[in-house]
C-alpha positions in Angstrom: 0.0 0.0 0.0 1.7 3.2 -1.1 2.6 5.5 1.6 0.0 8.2 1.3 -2.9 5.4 1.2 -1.5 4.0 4.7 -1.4 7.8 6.1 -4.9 8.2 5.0 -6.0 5.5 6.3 -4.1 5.5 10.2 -5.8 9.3 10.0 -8.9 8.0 9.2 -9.1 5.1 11.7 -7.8 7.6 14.3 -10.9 10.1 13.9 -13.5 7.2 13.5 -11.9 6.2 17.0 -12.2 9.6 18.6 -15.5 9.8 18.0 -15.4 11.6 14.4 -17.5 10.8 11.7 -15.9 10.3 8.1 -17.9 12.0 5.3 -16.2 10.1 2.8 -15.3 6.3 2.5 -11.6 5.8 2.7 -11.0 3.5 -0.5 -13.1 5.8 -2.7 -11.0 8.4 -3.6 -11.9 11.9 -3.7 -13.6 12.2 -7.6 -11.5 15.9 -7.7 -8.1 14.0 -7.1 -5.5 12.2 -4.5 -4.7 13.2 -0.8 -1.7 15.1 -1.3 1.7 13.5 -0.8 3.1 13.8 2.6 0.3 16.1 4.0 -1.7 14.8 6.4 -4.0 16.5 9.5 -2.6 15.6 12.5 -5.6 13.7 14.4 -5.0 15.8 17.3 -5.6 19.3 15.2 -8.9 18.1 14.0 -10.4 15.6 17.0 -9.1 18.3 20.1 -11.7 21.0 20.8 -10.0 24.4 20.0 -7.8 26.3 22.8 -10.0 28.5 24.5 -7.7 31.5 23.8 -8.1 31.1 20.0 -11.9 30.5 20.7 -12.0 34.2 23.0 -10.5 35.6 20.4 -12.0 34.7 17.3 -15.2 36.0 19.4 -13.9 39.2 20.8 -12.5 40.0 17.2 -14.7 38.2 14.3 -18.0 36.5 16.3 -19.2 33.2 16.8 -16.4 31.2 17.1 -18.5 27.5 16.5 -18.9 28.8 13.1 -15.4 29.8 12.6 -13.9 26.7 14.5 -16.1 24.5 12.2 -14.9 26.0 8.8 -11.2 26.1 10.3 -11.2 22.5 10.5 -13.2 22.0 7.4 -11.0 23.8 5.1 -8.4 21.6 6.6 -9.6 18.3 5.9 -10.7 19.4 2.5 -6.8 21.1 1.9 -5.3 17.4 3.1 -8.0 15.4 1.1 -7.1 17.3 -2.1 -10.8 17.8 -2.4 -10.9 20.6 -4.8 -14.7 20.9 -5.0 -15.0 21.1 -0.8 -12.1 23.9 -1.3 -13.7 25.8 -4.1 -17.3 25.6 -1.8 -15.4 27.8 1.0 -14.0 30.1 -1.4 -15.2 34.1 -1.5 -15.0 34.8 -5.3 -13.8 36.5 -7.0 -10.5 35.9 -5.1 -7.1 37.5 -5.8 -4.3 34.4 -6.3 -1.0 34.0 -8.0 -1.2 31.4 -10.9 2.5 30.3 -12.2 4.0 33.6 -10.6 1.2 36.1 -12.0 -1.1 37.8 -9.9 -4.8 36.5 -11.3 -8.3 37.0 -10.4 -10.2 33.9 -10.2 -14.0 34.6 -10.7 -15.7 31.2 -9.5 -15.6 27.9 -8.1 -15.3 26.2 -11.8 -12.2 28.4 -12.6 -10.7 27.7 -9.1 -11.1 24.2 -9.5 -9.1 24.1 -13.2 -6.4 25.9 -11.2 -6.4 24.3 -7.6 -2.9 22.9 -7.9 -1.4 25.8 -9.1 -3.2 28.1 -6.5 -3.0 25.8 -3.6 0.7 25.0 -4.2 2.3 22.3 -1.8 3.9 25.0 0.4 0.0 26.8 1.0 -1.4 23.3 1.8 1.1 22.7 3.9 0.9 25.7 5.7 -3.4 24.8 6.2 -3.0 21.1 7.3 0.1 21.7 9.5 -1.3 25.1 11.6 -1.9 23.9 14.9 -5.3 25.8 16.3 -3.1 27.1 19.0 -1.2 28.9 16.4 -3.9 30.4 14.3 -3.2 34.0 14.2 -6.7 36.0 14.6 -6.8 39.8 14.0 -9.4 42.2 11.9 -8.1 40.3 8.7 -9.6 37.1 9.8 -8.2 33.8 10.8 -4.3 33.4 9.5 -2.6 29.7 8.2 0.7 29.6 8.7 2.5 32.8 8.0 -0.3 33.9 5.8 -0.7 31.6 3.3 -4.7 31.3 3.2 -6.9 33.7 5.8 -10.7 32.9 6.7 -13.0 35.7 7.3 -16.7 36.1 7.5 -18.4 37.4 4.6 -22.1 39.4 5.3 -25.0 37.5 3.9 -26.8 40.9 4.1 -26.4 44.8 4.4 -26.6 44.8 7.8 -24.3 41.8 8.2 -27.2 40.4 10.8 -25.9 37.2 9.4 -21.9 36.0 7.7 -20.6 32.8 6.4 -16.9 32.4 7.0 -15.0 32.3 3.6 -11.6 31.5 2.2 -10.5 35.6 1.6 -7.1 35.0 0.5 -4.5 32.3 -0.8 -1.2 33.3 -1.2 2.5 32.5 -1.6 4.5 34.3 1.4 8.5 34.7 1.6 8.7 33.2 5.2 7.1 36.1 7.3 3.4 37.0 8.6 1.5 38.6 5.7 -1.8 40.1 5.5 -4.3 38.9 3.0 -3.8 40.5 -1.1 -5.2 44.5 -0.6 -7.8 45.1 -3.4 
């Protein structure tokens, strides 16, 4: 069994033990492509319950944290799953990217999806599976991966923003330090 297919599988086992229902049957392959090699969701980032100091803050900053907590750890097992379609479903469009070193504007889910692995490069996925909760950076930008690399923030459902979804608002490359999300 190659490598990645054991890795799936010990991470699948793991959360099916903790409690943690798979959405997806383990020897059917995603139908938008393969797990991605050597990245894998630590079963302790996605089975522990989030540190309360992320959770206070997301709250104090952004709002419910439940909804953000839920997407966080969404968007991670989608990122690790290689499941494009899940990926391009959290995605605020159009979104700002950089598609074989040139900035690009990606206008829906369709488009993203043609592009995924050249938009969600090995270094950006790593940097979503491998974030531990602890170290998700929150601030008024949102939710920040790694040192940048993709930021969550809620996006209004109306004009009074009585109600928000939380959204992918920015996938990036970064040179190695913290970076905010693309300015428009």
């Amino acid at each position: 069994m190659p490598r990645v297919a054991r890795t799936l599988t010990v991470f699948i086992s793991l959360l099916c033990l903790c409690g943690c229902q798979r959405e997806q049957a383990q020897d059917t392959p995603s139908s938008e492509g393969t797990p991605v090699a050597g990245i894998a969701v630590p079963p302790a980032t996605v089975a522990a319950p989030f540190p309360e100091a992320v959770s206070s803050r997301i709250e104090q900053v952004l709002g419910d944290p439940a909804r953000y907590t839920t997407a966080i750890v969404e968007l991670q097992r989608a990122v690790a799953a290689h499941d494009v379609t899940a990926v391009a479903a959290m995605v605020q469009f159009p979104l700002k990217v950089t598609v074989d070193g040139k900035p690009t504007t990606i206008a829906d889910a369709a488009t993203f999806a043609l592009n995924y692995d050249q938009i969600v490069t090995a270094a950006i996925a790593a940097a979503v599976v491998n974030t531990p909760h602890a170290d998700l950076l929150v601030n008024q930008w949102g939710i920040m991966f790694g040192n940048g690399e993709v930021w969550i923030n809620g996006i209004c459902a109306d004009e009074k923003c009585s109600s928000f979804e939380p959204r992918v608002i920015a996938i990036q490359p970064v040179n190695g330090t913290q970076q905010a999300p693309h300015a428009d």
